[in-house]
Steps between C-alpha positions, in 0.01 A plus 500: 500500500892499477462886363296561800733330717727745366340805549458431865872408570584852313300637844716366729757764530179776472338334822718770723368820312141412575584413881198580705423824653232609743397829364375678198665811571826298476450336158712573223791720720746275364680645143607132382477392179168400551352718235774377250419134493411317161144572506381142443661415791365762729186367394561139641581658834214729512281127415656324747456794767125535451485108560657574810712287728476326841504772680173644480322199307559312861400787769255759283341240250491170738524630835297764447216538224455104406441464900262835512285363262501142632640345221742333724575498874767443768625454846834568393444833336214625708596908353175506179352197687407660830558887418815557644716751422936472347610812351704323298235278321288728490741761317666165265347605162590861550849435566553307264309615189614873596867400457448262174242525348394827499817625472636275191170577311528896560852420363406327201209709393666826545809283303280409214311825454507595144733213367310406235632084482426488900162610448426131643686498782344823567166393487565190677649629752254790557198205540755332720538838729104490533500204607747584774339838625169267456590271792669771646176720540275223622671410757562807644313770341630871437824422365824707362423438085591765301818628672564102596840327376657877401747518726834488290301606177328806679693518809129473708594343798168602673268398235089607629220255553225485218152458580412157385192632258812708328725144493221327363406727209854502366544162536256444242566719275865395517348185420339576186788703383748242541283222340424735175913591482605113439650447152583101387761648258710646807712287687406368822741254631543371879157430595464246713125521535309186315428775265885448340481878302166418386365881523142334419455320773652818703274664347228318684672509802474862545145496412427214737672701769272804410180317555637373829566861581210598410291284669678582802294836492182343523386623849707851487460608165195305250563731240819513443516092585202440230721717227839363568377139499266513157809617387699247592272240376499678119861528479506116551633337790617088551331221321626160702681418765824440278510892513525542853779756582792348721870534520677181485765398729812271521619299758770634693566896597161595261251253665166548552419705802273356605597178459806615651283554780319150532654274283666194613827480310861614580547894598130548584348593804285146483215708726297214407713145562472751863163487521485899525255590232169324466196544344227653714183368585299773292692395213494083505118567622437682204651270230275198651179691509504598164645109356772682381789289317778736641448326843673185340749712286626766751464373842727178685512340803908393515629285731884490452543510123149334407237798368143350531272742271144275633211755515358312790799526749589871402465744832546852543687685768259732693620851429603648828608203691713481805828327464461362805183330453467368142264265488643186286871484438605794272616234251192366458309829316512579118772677354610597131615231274890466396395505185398891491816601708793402204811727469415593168139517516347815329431817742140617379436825478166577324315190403219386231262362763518882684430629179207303432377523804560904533324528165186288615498747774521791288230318268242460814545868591379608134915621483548304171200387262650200311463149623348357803630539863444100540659426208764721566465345861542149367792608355688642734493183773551256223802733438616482879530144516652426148762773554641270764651312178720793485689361811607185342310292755531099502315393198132405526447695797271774320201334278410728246154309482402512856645902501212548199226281684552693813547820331162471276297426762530814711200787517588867658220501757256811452579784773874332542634531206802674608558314788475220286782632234716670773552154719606310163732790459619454854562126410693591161739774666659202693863568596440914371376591871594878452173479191262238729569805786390766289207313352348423827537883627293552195238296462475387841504126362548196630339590784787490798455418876744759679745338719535691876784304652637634833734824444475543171545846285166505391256487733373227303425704154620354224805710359434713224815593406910474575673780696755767348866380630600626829755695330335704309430705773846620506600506151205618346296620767307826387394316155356205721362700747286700198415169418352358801309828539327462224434091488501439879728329770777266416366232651309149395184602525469850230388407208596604118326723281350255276390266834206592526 
């Protein structure tokens, strides 16, 4: 921990070169040093730009897509909770990925090309870049990829907008590239994932990414989906929860986003001791229906400092409500326990329980032909709820023998089988709302109730996708304009290529 501790203070002074910008045309036009940096180190950043920071985690992931899909709900955000429209949440995760991660990546791939010791940082950081563009694409659609982040290293300040299809097939093969390149007798120093250099486990990663990608093509592309996802499976993705992927954090400057978001300690926002995120009705509903043990895990009632995790009291904020008529006091409905909101909790990025679940998916539409979807099923929501132990909760909360009681006893119900899988996976992405968004736009599942509250953007539709920025209009304005020619208006309400 003290190395790691380290390796983050060494950041401190680099904080400036990745300041944010709004634009990928304007990425990279800065000839620092950037490009010079001990590779190792440029490595950390890149990490700890992926994982994001406040910025975007608060208006894009929580204000936004966690609130879309009903996850949770506000009166004091009402912008993904009532379909309202900010240009500046709704263009966070651009901004900010376009001038840090996707430009330190391009910087470090193009840094490590052909240096034969980096060949781990370069293959790292090339699964790192997909995951990126990955978010990137789903949440807005047609994209600047290939010409992306090539500003000082190509001098493309205009960079054009792929079609998604084209975004998605590179991203996967980029993916299998980059997982068959890792060597364990290069070095591969500075990673602050829980992998700590272990290029088997990255391994993994990248292939666990691949069949999330895949899957993602279920409705716009079976072929290709089927293909990508057997493949996947063979070249062997994780095996327990343990081998979740998820950059760790530190107290301090490198929080938790986050946490940095909710949590209740010194320097956060504390959105929750304000009572401004809550769990939504859907959600609480949802968790008592099915007996679930999460209810008691996840969700409080708090009054002052006092959490109260009872099943029987916990209550839902209606999705969509008017902050001038709440029903009960605002304190008095379910929010997220302290325990899952810790500066130096874990950000998850691709998890075991997705995994499992994506693969009993894959398994029910003939995709893959080992093992059972309901075993695979059974795996992936006992998964969800022991991965929780990753966030150091208060001891005892999580029972591993009432996780495997309630986890044995579940069926997939013929004819809803992939409702079934897809609302466990909307349970397990907790906290990732940018992966519960996309999973709903394509399967349709859980099953939402649109909200239609009085002027919103919508017309009561539930959004399908962020807007481009506002300013790329002026900066980039031909390339975008080809774009939304050929994948409709920018607005809400056009959908992706793979939303089908």
């Amino acid at each position: 921990m003290l190395k790691k501790k380290l390796i983050y203070i060494a950041f401190a002074g680099m904080v400036g070169i990745t300041g944010c910008t709004k634009d990928f045309e304007q990425i990279n036009i800065d000839p620092t040093t950037l490009t010079d940096l001990q590779t190792d180190a440029l490595f950390t950043r890149t990490l700890l730009d992926v994982s994001g920071g406040e910025y975007e985690a608060w208006r894009t992931n929580f204000i936004y897509t966690t609130q879309i899909t009903q996850q949770f709900a506000s009166v004091a955000w009402p912008q993904g909770d009532k379909y309202f429209f900010d240009e500046g949440y709704s263009a966070s995760l651009w901004d900010t990925y376009a001038g840090g991660a996707i430009k330190n990546l391009t910087n470090l791939v193009a840094k490590t090309e052909g240096v034969e010791n980096d060949v781990n940082y370069r293959s790292a950081a090339r699964i790192m870049k997909v995951y990126a563009f990955h978010r990137l694409t789903d949440l807005y659609g047609d994209i600047p990829y290939f010409e992306a982040g090539k500003g000082y290293l190509g001098q493309i300040y205009t960079p054009k907008y792929d079609a998604q299809q084209d975004v998605y097939m590179d991203m996967l093969k980029e993916l299998e590239e980059a997982g068959d390149a890792f060597d364990a007798s290069k070095p591969f120093k500075g990673d602050i994932t829980s992998y700590n250099g272990d290029v088997s486990l990255w391994k993994k990663a990248a292939n666990s990414l691949m069949l999330r990608l895949a899957m993602r093509l279920t409705e716009a592309d079976a072929t290709t989906a089927a293909a990508w996802a057997s493949k996947a499976a063979q070249r062997g993705v994780f095996t327990s929860y343990t081998e979740t992927f998820r950059i760790n954090h530190l107290e301090g400057q490198y929080d938790n986003p986050n946490s940095h978001v909710l949590g209740y300690y010194n320097g956060a926002r504390t959105e929750l001791k304000n009572n401004n995120f809550k769990f939504s009705k859907l959600f609480i509903d949802w968790l008592r229906a099915k007996n679930d043990p999460r209810l008691g895990i996840l969700s409080v009632v708090r009054t002052g400092d006092v959490e109260d995790g009872t099943p029987a009291i916990q209550k839902g904020l209606p999705s969509g409500t008017d902050p001038n008529a709440v029903p009960d006091p605002i304190a008095s409905y379910s929010q997220l326990r302290a325990d899952f909101v810790s500066a130096n909790d874990p950000n998850i990025l691709i998890s075991h329980a997705q995994t499992m679940l994506l693969l009993a998916e894959a398994r029910q539409r003939g995709y893959i032909t080992t093992g059972t979807a309901i075993e695979y099923f059974k795996q992936g929501v006992k998964s969800a709820i022991m991965q929780l132990n990753l966030y150091n909760p208060t001891p005892g909360l999580i029972n591993e023998g009432a996780v495997d009681t309630y986890a044995n006893a579940l069926t997939l119900p013929a004819g809803s089988e992939i409702q079934a899988i897809s609302e466990q996976y909307y349970i397990a992405s907790l906290l990732d709302g940018y992966e519960t968004f996309a999973n709903y736009r394509r399967t349709g599942f859980p099953q939402l109730t649109a909200v239609n509250f009085p002027g919103n953007y919508t017309g009561g539709v539930i959004p399908s996708r962020m807007q481009y920025p506002a300013s790329e209009s002026g900066l980039n304005g031909a390339n975008l304009q080809e774009a939304i020619g050929r994948q409709g208006a920018n607005t809400f309400t056009t959908k992706v290529w793979w939303d089908k």
